[in-house]
VEXNUMI-974347 format. One line per 8 residues: number of its first residue (from 1); for each residue y, z, x of C-alpha. Coordinates in steps of 0.25 Angstrom, whole numbers. Example, Ala and Ser with C-alpha at 12.3 -4.5 7.8 and 13.67 -1.06 7.14 Angstrom:
2
1> -18,31,49 | -4,29,55
! end
This chain:
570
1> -48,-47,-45 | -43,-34,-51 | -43,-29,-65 | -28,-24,-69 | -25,-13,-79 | -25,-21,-89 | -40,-28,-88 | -34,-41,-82
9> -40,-46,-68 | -29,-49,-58 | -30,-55,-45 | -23,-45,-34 | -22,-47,-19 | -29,-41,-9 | -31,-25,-9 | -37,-20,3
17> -42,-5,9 | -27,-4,15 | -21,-9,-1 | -15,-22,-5 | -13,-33,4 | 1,-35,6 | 2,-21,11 | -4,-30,23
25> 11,-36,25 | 20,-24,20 | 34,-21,24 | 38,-10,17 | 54,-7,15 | 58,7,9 | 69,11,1 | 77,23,-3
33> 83,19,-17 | 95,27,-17 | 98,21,-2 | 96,5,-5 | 106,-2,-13 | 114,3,-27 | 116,-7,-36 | 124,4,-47
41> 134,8,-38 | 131,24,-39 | 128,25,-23 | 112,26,-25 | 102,15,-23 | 94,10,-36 | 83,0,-40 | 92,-12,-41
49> 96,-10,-30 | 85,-12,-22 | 81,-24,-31 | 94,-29,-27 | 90,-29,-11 | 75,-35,-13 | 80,-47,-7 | 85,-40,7
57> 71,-32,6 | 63,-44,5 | 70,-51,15 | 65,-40,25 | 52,-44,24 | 49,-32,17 | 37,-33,5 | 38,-20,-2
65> 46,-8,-2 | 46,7,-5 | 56,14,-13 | 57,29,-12 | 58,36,-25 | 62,29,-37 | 57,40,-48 | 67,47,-56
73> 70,60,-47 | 77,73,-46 | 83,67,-34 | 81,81,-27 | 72,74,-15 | 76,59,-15 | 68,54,-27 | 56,62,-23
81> 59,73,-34 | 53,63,-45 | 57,66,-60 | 51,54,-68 | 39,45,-60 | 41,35,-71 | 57,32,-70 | 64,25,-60
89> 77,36,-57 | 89,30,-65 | 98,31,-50 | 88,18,-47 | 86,11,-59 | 75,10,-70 | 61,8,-70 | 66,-6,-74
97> 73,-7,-61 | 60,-3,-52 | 52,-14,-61 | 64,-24,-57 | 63,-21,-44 | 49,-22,-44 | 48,-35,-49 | 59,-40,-39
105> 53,-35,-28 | 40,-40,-31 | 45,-55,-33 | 51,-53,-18 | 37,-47,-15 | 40,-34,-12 | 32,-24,-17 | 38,-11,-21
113> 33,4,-19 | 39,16,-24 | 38,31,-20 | 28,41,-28 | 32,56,-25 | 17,60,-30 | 17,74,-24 | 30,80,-34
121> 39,78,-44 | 52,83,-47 | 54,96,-54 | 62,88,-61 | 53,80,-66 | 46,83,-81 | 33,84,-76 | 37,98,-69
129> 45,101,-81 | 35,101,-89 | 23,107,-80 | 33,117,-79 | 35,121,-94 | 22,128,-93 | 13,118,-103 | 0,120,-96
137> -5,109,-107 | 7,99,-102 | 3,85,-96 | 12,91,-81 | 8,104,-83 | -1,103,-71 | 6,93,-62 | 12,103,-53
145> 8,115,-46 | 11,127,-53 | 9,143,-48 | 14,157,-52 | 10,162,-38 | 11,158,-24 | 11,165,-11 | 20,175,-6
153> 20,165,5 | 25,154,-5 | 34,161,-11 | 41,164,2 | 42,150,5 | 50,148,-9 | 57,161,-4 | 61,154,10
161> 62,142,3 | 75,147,-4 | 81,151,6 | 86,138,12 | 97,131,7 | 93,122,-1 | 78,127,-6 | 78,115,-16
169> 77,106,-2 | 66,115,4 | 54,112,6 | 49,126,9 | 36,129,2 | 26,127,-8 | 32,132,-22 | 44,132,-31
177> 46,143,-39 | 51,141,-55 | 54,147,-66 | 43,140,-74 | 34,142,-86 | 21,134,-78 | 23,142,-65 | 31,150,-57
185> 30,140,-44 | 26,128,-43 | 21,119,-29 | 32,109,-24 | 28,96,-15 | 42,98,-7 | 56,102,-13 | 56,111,-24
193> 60,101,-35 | 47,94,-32 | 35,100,-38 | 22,95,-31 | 12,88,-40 | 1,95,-44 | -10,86,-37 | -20,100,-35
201> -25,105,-23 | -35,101,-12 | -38,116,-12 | -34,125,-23 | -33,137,-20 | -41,147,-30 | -31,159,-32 | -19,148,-34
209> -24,143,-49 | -13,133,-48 | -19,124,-37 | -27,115,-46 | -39,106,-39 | -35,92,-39 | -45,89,-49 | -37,96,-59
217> -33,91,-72 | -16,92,-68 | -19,84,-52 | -26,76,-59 | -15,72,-70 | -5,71,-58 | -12,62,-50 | -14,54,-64
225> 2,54,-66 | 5,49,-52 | -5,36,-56 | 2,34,-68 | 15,36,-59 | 10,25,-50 | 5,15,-62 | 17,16,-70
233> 24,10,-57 | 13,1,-51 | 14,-6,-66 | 26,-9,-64 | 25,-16,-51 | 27,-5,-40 | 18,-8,-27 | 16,6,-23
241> 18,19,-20 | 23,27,-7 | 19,41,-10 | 29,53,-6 | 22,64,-1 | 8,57,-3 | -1,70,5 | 5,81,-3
249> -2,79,-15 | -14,88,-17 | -10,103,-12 | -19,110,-3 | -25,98,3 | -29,98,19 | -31,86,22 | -26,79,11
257> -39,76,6 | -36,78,-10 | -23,71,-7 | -31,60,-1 | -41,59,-14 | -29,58,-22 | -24,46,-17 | -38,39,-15
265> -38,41,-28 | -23,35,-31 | -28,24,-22 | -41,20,-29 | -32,20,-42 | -20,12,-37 | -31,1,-30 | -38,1,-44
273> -25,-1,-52 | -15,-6,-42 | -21,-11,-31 | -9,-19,-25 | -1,-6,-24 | 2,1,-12 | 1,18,-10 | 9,24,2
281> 10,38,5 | 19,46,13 | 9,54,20 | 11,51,34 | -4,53,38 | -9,39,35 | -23,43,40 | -23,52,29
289> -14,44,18 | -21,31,19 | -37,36,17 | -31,43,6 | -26,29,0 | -14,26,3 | -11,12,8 | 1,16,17
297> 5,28,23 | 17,32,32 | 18,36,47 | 30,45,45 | 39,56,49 | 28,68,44 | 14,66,44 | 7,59,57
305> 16,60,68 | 22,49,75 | 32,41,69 | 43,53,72 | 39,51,87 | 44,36,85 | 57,39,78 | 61,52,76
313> 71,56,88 | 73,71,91 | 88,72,88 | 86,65,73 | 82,73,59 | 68,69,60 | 67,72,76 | 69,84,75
321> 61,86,61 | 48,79,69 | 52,88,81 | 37,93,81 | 31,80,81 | 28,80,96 | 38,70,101 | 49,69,109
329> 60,59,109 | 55,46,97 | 50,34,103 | 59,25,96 | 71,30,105 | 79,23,114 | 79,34,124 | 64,30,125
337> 56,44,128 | 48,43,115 | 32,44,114 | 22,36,106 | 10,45,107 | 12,52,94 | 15,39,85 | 4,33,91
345> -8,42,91 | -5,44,77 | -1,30,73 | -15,24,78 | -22,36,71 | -17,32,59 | -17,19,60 | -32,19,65
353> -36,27,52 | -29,18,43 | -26,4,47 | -38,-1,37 | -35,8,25 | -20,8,25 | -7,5,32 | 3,17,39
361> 18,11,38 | 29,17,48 | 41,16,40 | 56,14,46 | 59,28,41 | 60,33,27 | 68,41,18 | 62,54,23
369> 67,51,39 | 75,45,49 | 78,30,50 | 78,23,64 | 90,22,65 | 94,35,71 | 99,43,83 | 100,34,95
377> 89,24,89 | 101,17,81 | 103,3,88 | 97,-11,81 | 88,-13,94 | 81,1,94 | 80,1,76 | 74,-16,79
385> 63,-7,89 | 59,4,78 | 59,-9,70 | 49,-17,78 | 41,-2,76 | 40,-2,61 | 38,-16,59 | 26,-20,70
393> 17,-6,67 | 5,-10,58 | 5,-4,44 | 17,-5,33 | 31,-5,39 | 41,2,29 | 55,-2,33 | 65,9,27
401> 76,3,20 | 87,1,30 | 80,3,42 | 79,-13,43 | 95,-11,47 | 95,1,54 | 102,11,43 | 105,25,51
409> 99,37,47 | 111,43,44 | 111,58,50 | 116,71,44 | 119,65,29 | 120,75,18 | 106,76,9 | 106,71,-5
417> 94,70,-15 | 85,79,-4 | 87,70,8 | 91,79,18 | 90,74,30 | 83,61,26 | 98,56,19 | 101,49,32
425> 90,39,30 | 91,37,14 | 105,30,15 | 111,17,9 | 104,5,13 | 116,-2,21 | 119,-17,14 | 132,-22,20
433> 142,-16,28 | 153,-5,21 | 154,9,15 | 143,8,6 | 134,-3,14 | 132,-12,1 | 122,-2,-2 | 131,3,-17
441> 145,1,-21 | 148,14,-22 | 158,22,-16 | 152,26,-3 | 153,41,-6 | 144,39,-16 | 133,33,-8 | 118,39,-8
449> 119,41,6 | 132,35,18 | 129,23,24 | 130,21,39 | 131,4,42 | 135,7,57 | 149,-3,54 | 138,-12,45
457> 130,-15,53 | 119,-6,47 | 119,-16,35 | 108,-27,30 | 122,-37,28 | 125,-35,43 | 110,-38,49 | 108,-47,41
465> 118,-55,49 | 113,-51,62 | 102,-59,66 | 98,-48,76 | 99,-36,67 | 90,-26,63 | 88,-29,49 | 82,-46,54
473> 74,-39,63 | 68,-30,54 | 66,-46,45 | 61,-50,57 | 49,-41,59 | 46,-42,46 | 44,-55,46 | 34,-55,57
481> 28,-44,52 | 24,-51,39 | 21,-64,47 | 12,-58,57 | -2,-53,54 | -3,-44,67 | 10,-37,63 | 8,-35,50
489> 3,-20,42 | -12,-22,43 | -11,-30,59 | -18,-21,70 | -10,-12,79 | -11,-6,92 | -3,0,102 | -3,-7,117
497> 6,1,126 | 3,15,130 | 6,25,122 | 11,34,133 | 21,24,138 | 27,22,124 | 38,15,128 | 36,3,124
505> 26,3,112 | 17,-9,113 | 7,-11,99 | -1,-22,96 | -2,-29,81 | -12,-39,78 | -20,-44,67 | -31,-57,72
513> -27,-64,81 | -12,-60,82 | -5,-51,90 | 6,-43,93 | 12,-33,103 | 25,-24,98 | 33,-18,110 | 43,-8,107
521> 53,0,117 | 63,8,107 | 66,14,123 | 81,11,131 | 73,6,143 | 65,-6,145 | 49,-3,147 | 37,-10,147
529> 22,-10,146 | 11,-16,151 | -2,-18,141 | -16,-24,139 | -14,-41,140 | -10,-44,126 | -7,-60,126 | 7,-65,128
537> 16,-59,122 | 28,-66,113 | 40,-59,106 | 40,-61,92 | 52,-52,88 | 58,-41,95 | 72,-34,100 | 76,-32,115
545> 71,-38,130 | 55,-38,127 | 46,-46,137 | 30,-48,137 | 23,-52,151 | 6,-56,148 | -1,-52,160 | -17,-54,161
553> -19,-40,160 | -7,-35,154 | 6,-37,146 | 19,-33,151 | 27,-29,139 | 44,-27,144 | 54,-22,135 | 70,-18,136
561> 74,-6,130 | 76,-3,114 | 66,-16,113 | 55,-21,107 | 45,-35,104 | 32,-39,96 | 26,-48,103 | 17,-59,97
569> 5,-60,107 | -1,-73,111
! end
């Protein structure tokens, strides 16, 4: 039993070291709000709109999603320039809209998680207004980091900083400098219109006054705020959190050891309060986010590295941006010269650390990078491949809306709200065939982004017809994902083939006395792979020729080129 806010016991289900149970079974689905449906007709995706699609997101198989910011925003860097925590920005809908979609998503069971930039807030946003009027008695007065010296070094930095084309969009530096009565500079978490929270530092430094220890009374107050943040929309039924920029809260911190204290202690509170609700950060270092309390953390584009190694081909944006990763080719490539070293050593690292406090998830992509559907891995077979990948990998998969029907990352699209190069991959979800794709009844040159349906057939109305499609595979793993212990985000995992023969990739899922064996060969040719005596191996879903020979010391696993097979083992 626990004891609620109110005095009154309640039963809850099961809450474990990893967090509650039905994170045991999650599928999660994310979505850009701008990108997904309009139901007003002005070209931008809204709240309504996504409670109008609940009934295709449940039919995925999906049970809880992720919106990116919803908060009212300057709308400088995508809804991550927050004005006002407590209000739903009026191009989505109300606060009466989110608690609409709440409640319908709950009565399909989907839970619903929403985005907490923690680190910053817009300059915008009347917190900085009023920490900036120089009140030193004021309730914001120390919420941010303010300074009327910094380094000739730092000031260089600004200087450099405004010499590119757009310093706004730079991420040059440490400061900002301003014409205001509290300080002459004051510390930005990454653009300029976002002033970093004042969460102190690890280290202050004792010539710089302004570095507060974390102890004091204005990091103290924030980290108060960001709970009253959080209450305000656990209250009224939000699930949890994904936290933007999770590690760079406490400055000067090697190690991240304050930053880490400081989400222990978010934790403990939200397990005393709300113990059902889920924290997720983006940190991409889950041996490091996960002790420090967070129930998921991501295997992504920055941080560890791995996942770039997997997707990231040389001629795309985020090739050549993970350029120093130490790959070559990706290994989901047809052309089949990939490596798995890289993804592995550090996927099993992680995974060793974690697998009993916390779940890693391995998204589809994001709004931050590249969808898989790009340069020459653009065919159903090869995205049904990459597919299999996300959805047989222990921890929680995040599907990314659209990747279920194989939207494009559309290349070389102009930037809007901060985007940059990250535009081609925050474009309309694709409904139905036509200019517009179903997804608004504007005209299309009022759209948030182009769509790109390839003839239509890049549309949820045409796959759903296709019995074969992308979109009823993606159902289907689901489906056997949910129904299968062994597959499932707490079942065990480990890899069989060689890891210096990559091609194919052969792990192994199991949970008691159930067992299964993923092969996946993104590769043009046919391969296959010898392995330790598993059982007898039956297909239970997969895509191309595949075959399994059990032998008394050994399994011969055969498959075509761009193929792939989980195998239920007997």
């Amino acid at each position: 039993m626990l004891l609620t806010l109110s005095g009154k016991a309640s039963a809850q289900p099961e809450v474990s070291a990893k967090g509650p149970a039905w994170l045991s079974n999650a599928v999660f689905y994310q979505i850009y709000p701008s990108s997904y449906m309009d139901t007003d007709g002005n070209g931008i995706g809204d709240l309504p709109g996504i409670m109008k699609k609940l009934d295709y997101i449940q039919s995925l198989g999906i049970t809880a999603i992720w919106l990116n910011p919803v908060f009212e925003s300057g709308w400088f860097d995508g809804g991550y320039d927050v004005i006002d925590f407590y209000k739903i920005d009026p191009r989505f809908g109300t606060n009466t809209d989110m608690v609409n979609l709440i409640k319908a998503a709950h009565q399909r069971g989907i839970k619903v998680c929403l985005d907490l930039v923690a680190g910053h807030t817009s300059n915008q946003c009347d917190w900085f207004k009023e920490s900036a009027n120089g009140d030193m008695n004021g309730r914001y007065a120390d919420y941010y980091i303010w300074t009327d010296t910094i380094s000739e070094k730092d000031k260089e930095e600004i200087a450099l900083r405004h010499k590119d084309p757009n310093p706004q969009s730079s991420t040059r530096g440490r400061y900002v400098e301003i014409d205001a009565p509290r300080g002459k500079y004051y510390e930005k978490n990454f653009f300029e219109c976002q002033p970093a929270l004042n969460y102190g530092f690890a280290h202050p430094d004792p010539h710089h006054s302004w570095e507060e220890p974390v102890t004091a009374p204005g990091p103290q107050a924030v980290r108060r705020e960001i709970r009253n943040i959080m209450s305000f929309w656990f209250d009224k039924g939000i699930d949890g959190f994904r936290v933007d920029m999770a590690s760079s809260l406490v400055k000067n911190d090697p190690g991240k050891k304050e930053t880490s204290k400081l989400w222990n202690e978010m934790r403990a509170w939200k397990d005393k309060y709300y113990p059902q609700c889920v924290l997720i950060s983006e940190w991409s270092n889950p041996a490091e986010a996960i002790p420090a309390g967070f129930n998921i953390d991501f295997m992504i584009h920055f941080g560890i590295k791995g996942y770039a190694s997997l997707f990231f081909a040389p001629n795309t944006p985020w090739g050549k941006s993970n350029a120093n990763d130490g790959y070559g080719e990706c290994y989901f490539d047809k052309a089949g010269k990939g490596t798995l070293k890289q993804f592995i050593d550090n996927f099993s690292d992680a995974y060793g650390k974690t697998k009993d406090l916390g779940y890693i998830a391995i998204p589809s992509a994001n709004h931050d990078y590249q969808r898989p559907n790009i340069g020459t891995r653009n065919t159903m077979d090869q995205l049904k491949v990459t597919m299999m990948f996300f959805l047989t990998m222990p921890g929680v998969p995040f599907i990314y809306y659209g990747d279920e029907i194989g939207m494009k990352y559309q290349m070389n699209l102009p930037s809007k709200e901060g985007s940059n190069n990250r535009a081609g991959t925050r474009t309309p979800m694709q409904w139905v065939p036509g200019q517009t794709a179903g997804f608004s009844t504007c005209a299309p040159s009022q759209l948030y982004f182009p769509v790109a349906t390839d003839n239509g057939r890049l549309t949820v109305s045409a796959q759903e017809k296709d019995k074969s499609s992308l979109l009823n595979y993606t159902r289907a793993l689901i489906r056997l994902r949910h129904a299968a212990p062994a597959l499932n985000n707490d079942g065990g995992w480990e890899l069989i083939s060689n890891v210096n023969q990559p091609y194919p990739m052969v792990y192994k899922r199991f949970s008691g006395g159930e067992t299964y064996l993923i092969a996946l060969n993104p590769s043009g040719r046919k391969v296959s792979v010898n392995i330790p005596h598993q059982g007898k191996g039956i297909v239970k879903l997969g895509t191309g020729k595949v075959s399994y020979k059990s032998g008394k010391a050994f399994d011969k696993i055969q498959l075509n080129g761009i193929s792939s097979a989980i195998f239920s083992i007997k």
